[in-house]
VOGU-3710 file (C-alpha; in Angstrom, 3 decimals, decimal comma):
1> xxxxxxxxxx> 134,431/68,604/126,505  137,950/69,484/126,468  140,136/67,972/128,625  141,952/68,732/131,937  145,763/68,167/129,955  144,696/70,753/127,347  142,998/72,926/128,981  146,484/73,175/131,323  148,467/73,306/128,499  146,051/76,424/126,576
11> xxxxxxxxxx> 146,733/78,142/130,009  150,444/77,823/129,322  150,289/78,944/126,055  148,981/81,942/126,293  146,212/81,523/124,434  143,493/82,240/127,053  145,360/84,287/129,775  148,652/86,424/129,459  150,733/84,181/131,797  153,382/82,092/130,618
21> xxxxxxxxxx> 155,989/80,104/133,327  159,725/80,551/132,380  162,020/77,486/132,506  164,918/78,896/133,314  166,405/82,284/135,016  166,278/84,770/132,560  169,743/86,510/131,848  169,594/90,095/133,107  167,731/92,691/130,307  167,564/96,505/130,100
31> xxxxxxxxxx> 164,107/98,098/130,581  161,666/98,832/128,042  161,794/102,079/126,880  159,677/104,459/127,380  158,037/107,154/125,726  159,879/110,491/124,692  163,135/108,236/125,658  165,582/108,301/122,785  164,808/105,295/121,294  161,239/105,477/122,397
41> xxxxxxxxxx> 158,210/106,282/120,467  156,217/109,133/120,455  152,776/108,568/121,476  150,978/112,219/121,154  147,730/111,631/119,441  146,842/113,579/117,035  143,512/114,576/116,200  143,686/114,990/112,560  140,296/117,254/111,689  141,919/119,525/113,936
51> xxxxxxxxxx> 144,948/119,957/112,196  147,714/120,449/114,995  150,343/118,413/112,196  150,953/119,755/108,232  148,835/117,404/107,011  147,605/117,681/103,496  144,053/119,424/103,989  141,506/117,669/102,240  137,543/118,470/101,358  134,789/116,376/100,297
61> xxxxxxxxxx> 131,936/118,001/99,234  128,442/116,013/98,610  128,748/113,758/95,357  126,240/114,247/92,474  123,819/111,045/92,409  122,165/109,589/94,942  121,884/111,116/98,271  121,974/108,214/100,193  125,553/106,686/98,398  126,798/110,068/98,486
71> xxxxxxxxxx> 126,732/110,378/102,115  128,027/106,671/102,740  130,708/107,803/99,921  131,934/110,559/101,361  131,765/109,318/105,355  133,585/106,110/104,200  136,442/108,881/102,362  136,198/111,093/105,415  136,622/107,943/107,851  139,818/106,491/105,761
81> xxxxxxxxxx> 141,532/109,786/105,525  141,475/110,348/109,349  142,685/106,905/110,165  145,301/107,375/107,475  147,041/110,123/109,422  147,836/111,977/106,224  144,750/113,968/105,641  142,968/116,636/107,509  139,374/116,254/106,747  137,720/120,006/106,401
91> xxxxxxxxxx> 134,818/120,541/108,021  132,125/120,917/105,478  130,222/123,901/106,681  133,184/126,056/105,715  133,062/125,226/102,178  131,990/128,497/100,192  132,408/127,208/96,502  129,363/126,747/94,012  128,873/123,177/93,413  126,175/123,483/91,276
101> xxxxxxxxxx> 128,081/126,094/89,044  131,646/123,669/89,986  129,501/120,916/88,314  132,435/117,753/87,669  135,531/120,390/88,040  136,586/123,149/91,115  137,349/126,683/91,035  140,304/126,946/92,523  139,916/130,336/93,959  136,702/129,213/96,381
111> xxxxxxxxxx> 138,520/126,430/97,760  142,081/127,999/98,368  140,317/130,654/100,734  138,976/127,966/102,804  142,536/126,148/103,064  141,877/123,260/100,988  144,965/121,766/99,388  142,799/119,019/97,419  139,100/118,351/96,704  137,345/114,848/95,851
121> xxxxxxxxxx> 134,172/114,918/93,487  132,443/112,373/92,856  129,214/110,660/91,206  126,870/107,660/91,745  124,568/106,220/89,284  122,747/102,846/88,176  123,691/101,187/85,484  123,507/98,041/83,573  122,159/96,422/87,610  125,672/97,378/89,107
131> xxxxxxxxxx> 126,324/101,012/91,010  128,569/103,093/89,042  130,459/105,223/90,784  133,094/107,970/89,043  135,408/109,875/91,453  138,070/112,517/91,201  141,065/114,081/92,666  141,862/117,887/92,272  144,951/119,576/93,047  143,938/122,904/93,996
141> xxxxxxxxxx> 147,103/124,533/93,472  147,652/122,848/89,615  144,116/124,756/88,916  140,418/123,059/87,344  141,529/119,767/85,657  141,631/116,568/88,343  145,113/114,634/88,695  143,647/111,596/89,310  140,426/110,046/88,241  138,696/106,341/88,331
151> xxxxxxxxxx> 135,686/104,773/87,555  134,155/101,662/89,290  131,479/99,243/89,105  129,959/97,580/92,296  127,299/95,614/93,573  124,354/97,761/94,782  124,962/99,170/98,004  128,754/98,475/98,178  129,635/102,182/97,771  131,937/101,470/100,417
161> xxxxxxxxxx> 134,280/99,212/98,161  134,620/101,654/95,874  136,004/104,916/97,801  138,225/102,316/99,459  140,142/101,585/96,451  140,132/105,208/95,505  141,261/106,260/99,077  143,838/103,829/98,367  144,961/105,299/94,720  144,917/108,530/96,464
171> xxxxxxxxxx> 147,518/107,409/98,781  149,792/106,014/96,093  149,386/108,952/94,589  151,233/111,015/96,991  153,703/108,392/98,160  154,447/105,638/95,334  152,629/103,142/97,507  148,773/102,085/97,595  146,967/102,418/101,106  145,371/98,937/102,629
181> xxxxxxxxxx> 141,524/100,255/103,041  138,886/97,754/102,286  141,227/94,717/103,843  139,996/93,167/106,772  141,119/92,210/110,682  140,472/88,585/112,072  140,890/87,683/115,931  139,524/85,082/118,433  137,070/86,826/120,876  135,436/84,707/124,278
191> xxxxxxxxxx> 131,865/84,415/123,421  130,495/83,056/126,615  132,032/80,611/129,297  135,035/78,775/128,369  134,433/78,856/124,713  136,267/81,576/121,549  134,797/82,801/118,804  136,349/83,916/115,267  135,471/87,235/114,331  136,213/89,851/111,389
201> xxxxxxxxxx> 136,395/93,232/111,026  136,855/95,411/108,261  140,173/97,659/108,849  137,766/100,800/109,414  135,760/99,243/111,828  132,985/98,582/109,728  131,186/94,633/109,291  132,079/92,934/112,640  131,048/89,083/111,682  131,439/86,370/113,716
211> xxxxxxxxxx> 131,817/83,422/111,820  130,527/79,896/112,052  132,955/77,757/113,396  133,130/73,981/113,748  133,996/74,479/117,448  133,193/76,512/120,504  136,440/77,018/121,460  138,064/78,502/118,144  141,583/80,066/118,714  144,278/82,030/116,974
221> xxxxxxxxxx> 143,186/82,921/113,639  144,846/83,657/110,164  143,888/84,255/106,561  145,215/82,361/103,746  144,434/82,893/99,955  140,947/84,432/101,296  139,921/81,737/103,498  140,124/82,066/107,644  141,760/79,483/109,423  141,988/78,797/112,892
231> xxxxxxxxxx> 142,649/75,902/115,878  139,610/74,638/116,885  138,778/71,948/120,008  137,916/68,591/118,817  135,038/66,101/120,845  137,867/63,948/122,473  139,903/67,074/124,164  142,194/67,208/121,266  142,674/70,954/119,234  143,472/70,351/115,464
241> xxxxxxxxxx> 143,295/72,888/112,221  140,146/74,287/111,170  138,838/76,205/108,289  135,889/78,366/108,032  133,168/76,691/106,376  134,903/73,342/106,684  133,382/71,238/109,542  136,130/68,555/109,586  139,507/69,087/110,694  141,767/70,193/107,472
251> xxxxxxxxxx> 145,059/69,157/109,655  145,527/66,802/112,288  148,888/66,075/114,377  150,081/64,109/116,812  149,518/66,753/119,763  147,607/69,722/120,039  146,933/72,329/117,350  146,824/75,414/118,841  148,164/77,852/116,632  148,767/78,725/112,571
261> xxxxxxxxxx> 150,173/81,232/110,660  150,803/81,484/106,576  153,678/82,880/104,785  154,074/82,491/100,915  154,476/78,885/100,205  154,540/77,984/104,031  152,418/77,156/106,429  153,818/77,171/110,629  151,740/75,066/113,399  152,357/75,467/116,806
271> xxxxxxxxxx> 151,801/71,859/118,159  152,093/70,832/122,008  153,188/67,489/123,363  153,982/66,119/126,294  153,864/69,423/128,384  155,996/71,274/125,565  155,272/73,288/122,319  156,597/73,305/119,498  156,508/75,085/115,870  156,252/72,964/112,631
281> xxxxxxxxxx> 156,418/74,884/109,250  155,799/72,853/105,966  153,108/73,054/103,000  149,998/75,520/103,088  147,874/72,346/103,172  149,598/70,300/106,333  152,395/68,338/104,603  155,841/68,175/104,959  155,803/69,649/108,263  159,237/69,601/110,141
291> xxxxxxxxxx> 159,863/70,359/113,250  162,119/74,042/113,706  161,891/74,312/117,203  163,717/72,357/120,362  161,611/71,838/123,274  159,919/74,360/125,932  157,389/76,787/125,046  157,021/78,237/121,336  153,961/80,163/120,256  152,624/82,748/118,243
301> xxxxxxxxxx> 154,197/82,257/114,684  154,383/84,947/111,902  156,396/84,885/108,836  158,055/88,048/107,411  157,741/88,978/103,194  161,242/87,285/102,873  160,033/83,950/104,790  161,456/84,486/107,687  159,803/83,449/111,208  159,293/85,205/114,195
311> xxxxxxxxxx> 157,569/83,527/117,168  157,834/83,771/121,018  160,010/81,247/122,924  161,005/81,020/126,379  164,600/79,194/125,673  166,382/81,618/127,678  163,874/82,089/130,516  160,726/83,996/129,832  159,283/85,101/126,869  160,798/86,920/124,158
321> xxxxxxxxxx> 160,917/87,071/120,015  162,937/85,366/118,204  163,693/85,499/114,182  165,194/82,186/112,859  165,947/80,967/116,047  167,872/84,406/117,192  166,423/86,216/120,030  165,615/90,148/118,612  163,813/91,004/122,112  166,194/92,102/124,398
331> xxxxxxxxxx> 164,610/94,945/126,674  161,839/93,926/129,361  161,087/90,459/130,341  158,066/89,095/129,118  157,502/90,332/125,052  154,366/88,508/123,099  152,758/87,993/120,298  154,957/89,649/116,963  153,482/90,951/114,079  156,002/92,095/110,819
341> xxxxxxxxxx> 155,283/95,346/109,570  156,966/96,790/106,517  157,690/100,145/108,379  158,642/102,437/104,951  161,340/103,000/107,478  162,789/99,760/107,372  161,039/96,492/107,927  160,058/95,899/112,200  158,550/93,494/114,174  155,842/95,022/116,245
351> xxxxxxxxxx> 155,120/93,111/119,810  153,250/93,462/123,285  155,714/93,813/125,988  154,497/93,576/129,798  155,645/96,259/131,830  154,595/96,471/135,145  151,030/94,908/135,670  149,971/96,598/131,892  151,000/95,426/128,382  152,042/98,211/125,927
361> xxxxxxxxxx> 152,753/97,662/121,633  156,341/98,157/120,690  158,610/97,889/117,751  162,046/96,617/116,813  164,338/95,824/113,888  164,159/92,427/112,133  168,106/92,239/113,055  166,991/93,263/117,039  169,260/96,141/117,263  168,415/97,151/120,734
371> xxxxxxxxxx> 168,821/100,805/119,935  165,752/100,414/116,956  162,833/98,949/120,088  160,127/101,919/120,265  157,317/102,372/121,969  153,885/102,972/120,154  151,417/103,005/123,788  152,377/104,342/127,277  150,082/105,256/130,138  147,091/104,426/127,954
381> xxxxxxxxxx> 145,615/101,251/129,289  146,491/98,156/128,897  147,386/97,535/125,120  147,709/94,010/123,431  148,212/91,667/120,288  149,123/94,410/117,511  148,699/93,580/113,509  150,255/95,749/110,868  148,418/96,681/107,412  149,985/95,230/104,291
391> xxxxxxxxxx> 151,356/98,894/103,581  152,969/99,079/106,415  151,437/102,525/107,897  148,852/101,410/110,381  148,974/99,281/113,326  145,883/97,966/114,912  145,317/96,539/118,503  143,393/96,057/121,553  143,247/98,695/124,484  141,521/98,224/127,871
401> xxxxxxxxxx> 140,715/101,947/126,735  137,386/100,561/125,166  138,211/98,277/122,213  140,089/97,901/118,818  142,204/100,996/117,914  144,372/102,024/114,978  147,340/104,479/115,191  150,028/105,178/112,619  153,536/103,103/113,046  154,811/105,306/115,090
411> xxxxxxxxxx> 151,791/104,921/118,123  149,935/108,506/116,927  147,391/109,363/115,593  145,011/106,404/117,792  141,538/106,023/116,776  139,056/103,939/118,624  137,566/101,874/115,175  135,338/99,674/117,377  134,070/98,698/121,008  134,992/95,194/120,442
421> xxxxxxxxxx> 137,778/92,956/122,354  139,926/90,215/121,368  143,514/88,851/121,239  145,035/87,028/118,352  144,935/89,678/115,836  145,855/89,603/112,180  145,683/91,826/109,275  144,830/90,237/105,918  147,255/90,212/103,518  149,944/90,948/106,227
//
């Protein structure tokens, strides 16, 4: 049973409810932007089969093999292009080509007079106990020979793996840098009556699991080297550090555990005492932690690809993100939870910002130029905790529209992946 002192000081954290009591008046700040503002973001979603953007036009026509991996091929392609926002998918009823005649190559001619700008072809077979699967990328305008081609080797029944890594190859191939299909999502989820869960996702909204934890109250997830992590309530009231399939605590401090993040060589607690919390970065495995922050309230750690550490603080009277111990946050009052994200624009720390009795996903520079803050979500619900793939092109979070949701970096382009809710999202590998 956990006890009255922790369960007052998870309130003030955050970790259970939004809320978070300032400590001091908080200096005057500008308003959040808004959408079509000129540092705001554009929200306009885009429905990419429909093809209202010049988006490369795409078609996947049925895969020789197996019927049944063919169609799990081609709706996991179909599925990864559309949440890519690069790709419209063609509908398939207005293909006129031959496949038989096509065989493992196009005619070009067919598929230009239905608007295609590239085909995939592909084939699944048995062999040797493992699936094979062989798939190819034509350029219909550089004629019959494919521009890009792979071969794989799965387990039975993991098509799925497969077309990720291709979709991903196919990405690269355009723009220099891989895609992030086939990673996964982890977040804390409430399960029943005062207790959390740990859950993953894959980042298409495939293979919810909820994972066997060593608690009933298991909060704030993270991955490390392939392995989920997360603070987990202990029999005498205490939280400490958990990992999945680990039933003793891996990390114990003097305080309460109630957060973790990972970052390279690092590893960043957040650890309450005495009313206050407080972040402690050392080794991946617990030692050598030091203390970086000074009293009040400090949550929600993340470490950028150069080391650096955001997290939220209320030092200067309500909640905002700080980098290093510099505030970056300086529009709205009450900003949460930040998430890097290697925008190809320039690298950003994504947020939740309150605004009115909503929360909404923004954006901002690493150096927290107040002219770079953007807004991804307006009038769309309430939208919380956002996580950034390790490529840097999608953002995922959690709307009061119905569940998980994916846009691009720039808020369009939302897709609804999944029905299920959360808070404390990551991205692995990010």
């Amino acid at each position: 049973m956990r006890t009255a002192a922790a369960l007052s000081v998870l309130t003030a954290l955050g970790a259970l409810v939004l809320e978070w009591p300032a400590v001091a008046q908080q200096p005057a700040a500008s308003a959040l932007p808004t959408v079509g503002a000129p540092t705001g973001g554009q929200v306009t979603q885009i429905v990419v089969s429909g093809g209202n953007r010049a988006l490369f036009k795409i078609a996947l026509p049925s895969w020789a093999g197996d019927a049944d991996n063919s169609k799990s091929g081609t709706d996991t392609a179909s599925r990864d292009f559309v949440l890519s926002s690069m790709f419209q998918v063609l509908d398939p009823a207005s293909f006129t080509a031959n496949l038989a005649a096509e065989a493992n190559t196009i005619d070009p001619t067919s598929w230009r007079n239905v608007g295609a700008d590239g085909v995939i072809k592909g084939l699944t077979a048995m062999r040797n106990g493992q699936l094979h699967v062989e798939l190819k990328l034509f350029m219909v305008s550089r004629g019959a020979e494919a521009v890009l081609k792979k071969d794989y080797d799965v387990a039975p029944g993991n098509v799925r793996v497969a077309v990720h890594q291709f979709v991903n190859e196919v990405i690269k191939y355009f723009t220099g840098t891989a895609g992030s299909f086939g990673s996964r999502l982890v977040f804390s989820a409430t399960t029943g009556r005062g207790q959390k869960g740990v859950f993953t996702i894959d980042n298409d909204g495939q293979n919810l699991s909820h994972l066997t934890a060593a608690s009933n109250v298991a909060l704030a997830p993270a991955i490390y080297s392939g392995s989920v992590y997360y603070a987990g309530g202990l029999p005498d009231g205490g939280y400490a550090l958990f990992k999945i399939g680990n039933p003793a605590a891996v990390v114990r401090q003097a305080g309460l555990v109630f957060g973790v993040a990972f970052g390279g060589s690092k590893m960043a607690l957040v650890v309450s005492q005495n009313g206050a919390s407080d972040i402690w970065v050392g080794n991946p495995d617990g030692t050598n932690l030091a203390k970086v922050t000074a009293g009040g309230l400090n949550t929600h750690p993340a470490f950028g690809p150069g080391g650096q550490l955001a997290y939220v603080s209320n030092q200067g009277g309500s909640p905002q993100i700080y980098v290093d111990n510099k505030r970056v946050s300086w529009r709205g009052t009450y900003n949460m939870a930040p998430a890097w994200c290697n925008d190809p624009e320039g690298m950003k720390i994504l947020f939740m910002g309150r605004d009115g009795a909503t929360w909404d996903i923004f954006s901002v520079s690493a150096d927290g130029s107040a002219a770079s803050m953007k807004r991804l979500t307006q009038d769309q619900g309430s939208n919380t905790y956002p996580a950034c793939s390790p490529d840097g092109r999608m953002v995922a979070f959690f709307s009061t529209r119905g569940g998980l949701y994916t846009s691009n970096n720039g808020g369009m382009n939302q897709q609804r992946i999944s029905t299920t809710q959360g808070e404390s999202l990551r991205w692995e590998g990010n």
